[in-house]
mmCIF file of the C-alpha atoms, coordinates in Angstrom:
data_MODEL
# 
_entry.id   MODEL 
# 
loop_
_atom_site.group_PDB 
_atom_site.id 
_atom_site.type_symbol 
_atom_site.label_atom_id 
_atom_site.label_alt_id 
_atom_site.label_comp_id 
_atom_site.label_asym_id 
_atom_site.label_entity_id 
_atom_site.label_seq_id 
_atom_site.pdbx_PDB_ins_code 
_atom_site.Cartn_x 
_atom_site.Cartn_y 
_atom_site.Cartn_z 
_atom_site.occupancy 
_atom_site.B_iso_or_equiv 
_atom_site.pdbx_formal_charge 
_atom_site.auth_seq_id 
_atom_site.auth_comp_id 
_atom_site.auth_asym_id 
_atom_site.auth_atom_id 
_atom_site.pdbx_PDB_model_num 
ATOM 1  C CA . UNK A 1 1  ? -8.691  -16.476 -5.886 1.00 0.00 ? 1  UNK A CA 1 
ATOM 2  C CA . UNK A 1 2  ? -11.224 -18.867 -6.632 1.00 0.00 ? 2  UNK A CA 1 
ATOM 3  C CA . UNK A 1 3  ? -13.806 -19.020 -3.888 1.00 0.00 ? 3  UNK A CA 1 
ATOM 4  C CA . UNK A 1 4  ? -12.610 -15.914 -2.512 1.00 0.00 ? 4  UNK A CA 1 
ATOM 5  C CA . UNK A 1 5  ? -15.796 -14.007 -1.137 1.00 0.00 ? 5  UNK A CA 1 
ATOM 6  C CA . UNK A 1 6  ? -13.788 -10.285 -0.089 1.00 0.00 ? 6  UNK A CA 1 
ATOM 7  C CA . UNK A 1 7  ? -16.305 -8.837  2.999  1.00 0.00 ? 7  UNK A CA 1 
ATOM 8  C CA . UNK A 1 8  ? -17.543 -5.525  2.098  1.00 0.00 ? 8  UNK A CA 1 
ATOM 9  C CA . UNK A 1 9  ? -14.746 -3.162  4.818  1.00 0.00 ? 9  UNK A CA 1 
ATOM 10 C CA . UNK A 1 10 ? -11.891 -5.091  1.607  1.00 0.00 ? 10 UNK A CA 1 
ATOM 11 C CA . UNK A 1 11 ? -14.141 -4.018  -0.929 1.00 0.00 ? 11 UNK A CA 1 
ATOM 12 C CA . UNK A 1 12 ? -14.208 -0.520  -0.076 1.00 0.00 ? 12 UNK A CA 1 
ATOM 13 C CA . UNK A 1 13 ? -10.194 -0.420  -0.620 1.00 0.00 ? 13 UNK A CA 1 
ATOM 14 C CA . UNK A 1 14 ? -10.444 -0.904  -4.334 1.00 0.00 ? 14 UNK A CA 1 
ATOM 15 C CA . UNK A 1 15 ? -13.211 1.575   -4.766 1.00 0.00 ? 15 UNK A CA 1 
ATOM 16 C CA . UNK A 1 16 ? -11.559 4.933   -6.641 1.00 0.00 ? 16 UNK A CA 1 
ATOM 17 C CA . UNK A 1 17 ? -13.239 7.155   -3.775 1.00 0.00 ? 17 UNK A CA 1 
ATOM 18 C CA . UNK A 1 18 ? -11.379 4.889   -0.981 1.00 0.00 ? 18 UNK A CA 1 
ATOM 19 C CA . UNK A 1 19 ? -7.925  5.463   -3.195 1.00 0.00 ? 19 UNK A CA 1 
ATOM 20 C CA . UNK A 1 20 ? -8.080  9.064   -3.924 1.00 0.00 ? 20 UNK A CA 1 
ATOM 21 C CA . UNK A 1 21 ? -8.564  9.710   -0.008 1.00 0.00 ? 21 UNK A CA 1 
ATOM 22 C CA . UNK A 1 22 ? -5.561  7.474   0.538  1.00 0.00 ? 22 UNK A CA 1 
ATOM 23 C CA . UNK A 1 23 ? -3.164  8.800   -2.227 1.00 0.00 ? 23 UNK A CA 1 
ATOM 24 C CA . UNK A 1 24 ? -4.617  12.797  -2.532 1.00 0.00 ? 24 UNK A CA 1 
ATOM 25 C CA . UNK A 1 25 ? -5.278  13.063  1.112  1.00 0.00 ? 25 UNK A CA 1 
ATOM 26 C CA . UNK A 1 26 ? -8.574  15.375  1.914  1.00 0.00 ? 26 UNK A CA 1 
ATOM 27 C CA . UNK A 1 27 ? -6.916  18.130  -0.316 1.00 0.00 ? 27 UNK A CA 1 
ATOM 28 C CA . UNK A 1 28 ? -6.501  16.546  -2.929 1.00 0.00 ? 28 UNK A CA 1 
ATOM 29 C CA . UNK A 1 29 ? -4.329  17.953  -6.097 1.00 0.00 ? 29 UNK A CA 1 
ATOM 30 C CA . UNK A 1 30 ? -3.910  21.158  -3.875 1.00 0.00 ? 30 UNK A CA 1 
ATOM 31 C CA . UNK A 1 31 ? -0.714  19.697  -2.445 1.00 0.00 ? 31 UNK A CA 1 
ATOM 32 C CA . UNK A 1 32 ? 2.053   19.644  -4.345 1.00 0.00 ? 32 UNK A CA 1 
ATOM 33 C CA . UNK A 1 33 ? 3.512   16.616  -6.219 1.00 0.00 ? 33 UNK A CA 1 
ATOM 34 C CA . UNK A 1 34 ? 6.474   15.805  -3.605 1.00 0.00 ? 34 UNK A CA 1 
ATOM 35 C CA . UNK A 1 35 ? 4.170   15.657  -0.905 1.00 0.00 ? 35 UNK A CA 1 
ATOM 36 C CA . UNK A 1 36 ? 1.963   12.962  -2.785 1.00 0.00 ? 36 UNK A CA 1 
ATOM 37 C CA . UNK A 1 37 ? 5.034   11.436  -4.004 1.00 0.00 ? 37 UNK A CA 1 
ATOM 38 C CA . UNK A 1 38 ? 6.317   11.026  -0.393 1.00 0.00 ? 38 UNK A CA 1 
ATOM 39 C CA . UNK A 1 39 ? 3.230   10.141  0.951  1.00 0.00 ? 39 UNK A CA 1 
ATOM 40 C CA . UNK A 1 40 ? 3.019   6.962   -1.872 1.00 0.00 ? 40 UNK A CA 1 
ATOM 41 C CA . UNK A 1 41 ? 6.416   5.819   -1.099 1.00 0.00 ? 41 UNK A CA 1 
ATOM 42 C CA . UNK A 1 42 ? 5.182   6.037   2.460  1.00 0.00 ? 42 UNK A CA 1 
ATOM 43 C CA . UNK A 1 43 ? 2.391   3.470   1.959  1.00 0.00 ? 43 UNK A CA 1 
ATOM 44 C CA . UNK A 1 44 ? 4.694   1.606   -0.147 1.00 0.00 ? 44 UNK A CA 1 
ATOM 45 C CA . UNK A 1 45 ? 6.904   0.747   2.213  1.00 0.00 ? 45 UNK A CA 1 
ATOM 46 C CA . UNK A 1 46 ? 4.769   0.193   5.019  1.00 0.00 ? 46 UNK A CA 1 
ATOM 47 C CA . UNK A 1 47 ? 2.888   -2.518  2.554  1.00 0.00 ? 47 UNK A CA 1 
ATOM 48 C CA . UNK A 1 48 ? 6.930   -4.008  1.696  1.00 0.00 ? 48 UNK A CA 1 
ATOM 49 C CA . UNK A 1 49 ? 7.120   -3.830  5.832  1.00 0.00 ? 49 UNK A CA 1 
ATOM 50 C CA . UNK A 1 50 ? 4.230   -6.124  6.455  1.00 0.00 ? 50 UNK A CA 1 
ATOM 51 C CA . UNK A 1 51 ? 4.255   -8.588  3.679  1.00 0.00 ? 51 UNK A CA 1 
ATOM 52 C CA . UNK A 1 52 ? 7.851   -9.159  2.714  1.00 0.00 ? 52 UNK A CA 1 
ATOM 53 C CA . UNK A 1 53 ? 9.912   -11.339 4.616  1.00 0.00 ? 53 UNK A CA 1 
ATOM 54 C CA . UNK A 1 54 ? 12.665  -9.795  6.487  1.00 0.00 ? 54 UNK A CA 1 
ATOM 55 C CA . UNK A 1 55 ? 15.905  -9.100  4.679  1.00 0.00 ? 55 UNK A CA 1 
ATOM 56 C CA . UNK A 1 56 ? 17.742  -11.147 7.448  1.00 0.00 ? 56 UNK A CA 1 
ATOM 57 C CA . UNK A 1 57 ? 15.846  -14.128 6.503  1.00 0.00 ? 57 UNK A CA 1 
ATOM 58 C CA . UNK A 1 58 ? 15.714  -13.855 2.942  1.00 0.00 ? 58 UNK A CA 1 
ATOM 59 C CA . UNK A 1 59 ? 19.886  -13.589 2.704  1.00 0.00 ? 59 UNK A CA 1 
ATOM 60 C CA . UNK A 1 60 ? 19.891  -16.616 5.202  1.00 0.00 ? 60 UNK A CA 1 
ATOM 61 C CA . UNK A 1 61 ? 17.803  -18.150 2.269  1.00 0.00 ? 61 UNK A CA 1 
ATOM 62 C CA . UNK A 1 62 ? 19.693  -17.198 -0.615 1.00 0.00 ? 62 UNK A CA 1 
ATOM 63 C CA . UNK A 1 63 ? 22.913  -18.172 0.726  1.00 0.00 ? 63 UNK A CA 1 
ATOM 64 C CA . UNK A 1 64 ? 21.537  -21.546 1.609  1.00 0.00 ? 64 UNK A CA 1 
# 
């Protein structure tokens, strides 16, 4: 990271105001813990989506 100068919209996401929206949702610990669960896993995935490689090219590079 050196040199890396984050603008201030990619500083926001590591504030703990900007992650309790995005993991508790506007009601917060009134929804029960599946629904927070799910909605985690959710954002999980969609993160694995646009960052990992896909699995058709990754076996294409294991097997190589």
């Amino acid at each position: 990271l050196l040199g890396f100068q984050p603008d201030e919209e990619l500083s926001e996401i590591f504030k703990t105001e900007f992650q309790m929206r995005l993991l508790w949702g506007s009601k917060g610990a009134q929804v029960n813990q599946s629904e927070r669960y799910e909605k985690f896993n959710r954002i999980l995935t969609a993160l694995s989506r646009k960052l990992e490689p896909p699995a058709v090219k990754l076996v294409e590079q294991l097997s190589i």
